[in-house]
C-alpha positions as CSV (number, residue, x, y, z in Angstrom):
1,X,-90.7,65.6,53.5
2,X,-89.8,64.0,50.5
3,X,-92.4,63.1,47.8
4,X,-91.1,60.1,45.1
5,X,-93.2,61.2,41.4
6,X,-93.5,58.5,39.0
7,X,-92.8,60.0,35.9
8,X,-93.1,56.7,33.9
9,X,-94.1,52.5,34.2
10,X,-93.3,50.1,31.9
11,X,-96.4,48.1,30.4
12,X,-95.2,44.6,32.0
13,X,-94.6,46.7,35.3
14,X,-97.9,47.5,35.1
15,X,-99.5,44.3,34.5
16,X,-97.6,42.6,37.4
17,X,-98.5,45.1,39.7
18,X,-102.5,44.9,38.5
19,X,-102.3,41.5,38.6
20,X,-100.6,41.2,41.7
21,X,-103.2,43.7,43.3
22,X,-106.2,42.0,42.1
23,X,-104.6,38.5,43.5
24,X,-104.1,39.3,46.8
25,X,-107.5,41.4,47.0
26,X,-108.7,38.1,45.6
27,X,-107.1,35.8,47.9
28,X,-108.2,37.9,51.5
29,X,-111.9,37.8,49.8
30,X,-111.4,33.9,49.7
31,X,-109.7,33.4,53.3
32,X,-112.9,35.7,54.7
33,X,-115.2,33.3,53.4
34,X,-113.1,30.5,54.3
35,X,-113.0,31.7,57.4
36,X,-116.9,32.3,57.8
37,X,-117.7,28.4,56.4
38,X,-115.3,27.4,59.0
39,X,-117.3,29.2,61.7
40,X,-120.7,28.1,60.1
41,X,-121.6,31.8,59.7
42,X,-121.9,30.4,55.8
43,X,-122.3,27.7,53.8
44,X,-120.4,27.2,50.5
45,X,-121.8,24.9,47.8
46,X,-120.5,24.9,44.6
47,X,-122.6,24.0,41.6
48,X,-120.6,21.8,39.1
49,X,-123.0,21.4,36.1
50,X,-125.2,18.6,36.9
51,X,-123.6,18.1,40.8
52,X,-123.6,20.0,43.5
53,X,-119.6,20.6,45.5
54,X,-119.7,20.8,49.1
55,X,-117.8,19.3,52.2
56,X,-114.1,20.4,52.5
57,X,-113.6,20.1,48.3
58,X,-116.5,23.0,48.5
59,X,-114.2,24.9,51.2
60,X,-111.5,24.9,49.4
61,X,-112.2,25.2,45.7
62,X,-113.6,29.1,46.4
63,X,-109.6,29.4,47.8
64,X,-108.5,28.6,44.6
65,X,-110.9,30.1,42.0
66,X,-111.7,33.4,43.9
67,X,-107.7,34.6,43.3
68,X,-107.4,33.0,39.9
69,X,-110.6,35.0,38.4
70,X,-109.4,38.3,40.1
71,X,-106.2,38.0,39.1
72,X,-107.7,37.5,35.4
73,X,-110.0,40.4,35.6
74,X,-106.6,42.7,37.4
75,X,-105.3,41.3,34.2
76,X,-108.7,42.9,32.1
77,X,-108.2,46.0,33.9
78,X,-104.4,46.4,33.7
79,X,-104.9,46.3,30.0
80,X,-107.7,48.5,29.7
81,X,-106.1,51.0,32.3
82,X,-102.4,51.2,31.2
83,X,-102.8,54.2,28.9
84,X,-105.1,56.4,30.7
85,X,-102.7,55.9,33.6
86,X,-99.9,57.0,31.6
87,X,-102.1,60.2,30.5
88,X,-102.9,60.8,34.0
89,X,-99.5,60.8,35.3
90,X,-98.5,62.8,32.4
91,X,-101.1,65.6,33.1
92,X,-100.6,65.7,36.9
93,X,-96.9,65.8,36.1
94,X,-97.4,68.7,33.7
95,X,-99.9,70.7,36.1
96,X,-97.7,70.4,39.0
97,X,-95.2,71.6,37.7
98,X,-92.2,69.4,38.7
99,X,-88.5,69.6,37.9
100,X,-87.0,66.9,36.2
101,X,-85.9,65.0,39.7
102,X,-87.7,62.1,41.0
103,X,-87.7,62.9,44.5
104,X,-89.2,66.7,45.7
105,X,-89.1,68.8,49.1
């Protein structure tokens, strides 16, 4: 069986594929509760300041915002993360002893 290592990721690789993580995680979180205000099973309201959001604007603002503020904190995380992932790679690399291949047997 063949095993790909990752010896090294750039830091913009990185932040896509955080980001990209957090949006998708982000946007299957919104079309759940999408789905369950569809169904009735819950009601979303979304308080504006002063005014309260509901109807199919409320629906479908929480499709929108839910992604965007994950994919902002995936964004938080990516850049708080990138160097003790590179350590962690580093050390597993080291203590496992690979060769200098990328792929193993």
């Amino acid at each position: 069986m063949n095993m790909a290592v990752l010896r090294n990721i750039s830091f913009a690789a990185f932040i896509k594929l955080s980001v990209m993580i957090s949006l998708i995680t982000g946007l299957a979180g919104a079309v759940i509760f999408l789905v369950f205000n569809l169904l009735g099973m819950a009601n979303i309201n979304v308080d504006a300041g002063d005014g309260k959001i509901s109807g199919l604007i409320g629906t479908v603002l929480p499709l929108i915002a839910i992604p965007l503020l994950a994919g902002l904190m995936g964004l938080i995380a990516g850049l708080i993360a990138y160097h003790p992932f590179l350590w962690w790679i580093n050390f597993t690399n080291k203590s496992t002893g690979e060769n200098g291949s990328n792929l193993t047997t």
